[in-house]
Legacy VTK file of the C-alpha trace (Angstrom):
# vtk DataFile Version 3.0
C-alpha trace
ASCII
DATASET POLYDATA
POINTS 97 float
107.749 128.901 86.785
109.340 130.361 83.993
110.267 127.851 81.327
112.893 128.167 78.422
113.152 127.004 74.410
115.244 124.792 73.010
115.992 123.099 69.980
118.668 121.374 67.902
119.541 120.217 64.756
119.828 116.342 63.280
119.115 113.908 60.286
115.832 113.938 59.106
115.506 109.612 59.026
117.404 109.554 62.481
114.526 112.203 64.049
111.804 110.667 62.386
113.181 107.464 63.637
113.385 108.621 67.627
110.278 110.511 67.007
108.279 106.871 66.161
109.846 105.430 68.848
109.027 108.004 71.508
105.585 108.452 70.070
105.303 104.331 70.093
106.520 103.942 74.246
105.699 107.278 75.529
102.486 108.458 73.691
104.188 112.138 73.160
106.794 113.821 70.394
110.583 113.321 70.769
110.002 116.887 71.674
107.623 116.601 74.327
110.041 113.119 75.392
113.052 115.804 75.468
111.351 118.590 77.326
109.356 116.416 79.870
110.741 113.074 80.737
114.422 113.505 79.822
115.254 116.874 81.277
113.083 115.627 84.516
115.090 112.591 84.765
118.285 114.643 84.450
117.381 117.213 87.107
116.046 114.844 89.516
119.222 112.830 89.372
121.597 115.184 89.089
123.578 113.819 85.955
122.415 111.837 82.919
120.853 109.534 83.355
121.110 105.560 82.539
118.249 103.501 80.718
118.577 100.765 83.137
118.034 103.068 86.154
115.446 104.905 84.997
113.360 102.378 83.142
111.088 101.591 85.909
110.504 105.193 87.164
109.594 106.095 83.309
107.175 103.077 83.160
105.524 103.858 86.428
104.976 107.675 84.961
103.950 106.482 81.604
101.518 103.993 83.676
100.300 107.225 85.320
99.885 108.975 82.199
98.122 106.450 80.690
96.063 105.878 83.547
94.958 109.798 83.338
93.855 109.035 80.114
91.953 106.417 80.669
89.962 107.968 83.450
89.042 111.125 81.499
87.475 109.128 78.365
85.705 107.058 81.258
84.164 109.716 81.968
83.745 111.312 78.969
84.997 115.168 79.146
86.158 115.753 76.243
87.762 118.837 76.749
90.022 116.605 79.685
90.256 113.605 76.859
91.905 116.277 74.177
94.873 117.292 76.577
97.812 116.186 75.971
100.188 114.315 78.900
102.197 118.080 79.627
98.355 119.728 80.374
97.021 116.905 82.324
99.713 117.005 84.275
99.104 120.622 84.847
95.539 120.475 85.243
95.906 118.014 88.003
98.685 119.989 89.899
96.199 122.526 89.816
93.313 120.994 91.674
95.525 120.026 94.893
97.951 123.402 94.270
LINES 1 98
97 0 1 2 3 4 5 6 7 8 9 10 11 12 13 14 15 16 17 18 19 20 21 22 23 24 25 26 27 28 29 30 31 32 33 34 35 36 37 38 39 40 41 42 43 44 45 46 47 48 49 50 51 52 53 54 55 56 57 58 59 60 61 62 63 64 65 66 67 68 69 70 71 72 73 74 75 76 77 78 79 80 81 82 83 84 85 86 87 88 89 90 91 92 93 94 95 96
């Protein structure tokens, strides 16, 4: 699928702020956060979307994610444990594609 670049501008202690907290919930950049979960959220329900709504679909992918993780340093691949949660993602759509 062909995939786009975006960016945007904002206060350095305001980005680094969103960034900890993303990295701190999500495992993943504010930049990752912005290109994976939020624009997901916002195509998949049509508008933008509302914390409270969408707190408990994030936590059950972040459980997923995390899950993922888990499984490959279980088994020890490393070149599944380096990946981060945009390539596992992948690399599992690819095995059932």
């Amino acid at each position: 699928m062909p995939t786009r670049t975006f960016s945007g501008r904002a206060e350095e202690k305001k980005l680094a702020y969103a960034d900890n907290l993303v990295r701190r919930r999500f495992g993943v950049s504010f930049g990752q956060y912005c290109a994976t979960i939020l624009v997901d959220a916002i195509y998949d329900g049509g508008d933008l979307p509302e914390p409270s709504k969408n707190a408990d679909k994030l936590a059950k992918r972040q459980r997923a994610l995390q899950g993922m993780k888990e499984l490959s340093l279980e088994f020890v691949n490393s070149e599944v444990a380096a990946l981060d949660d945009v390539e596992v993602k992948e690399l599992i759509a690819s095995r059932y594609a």
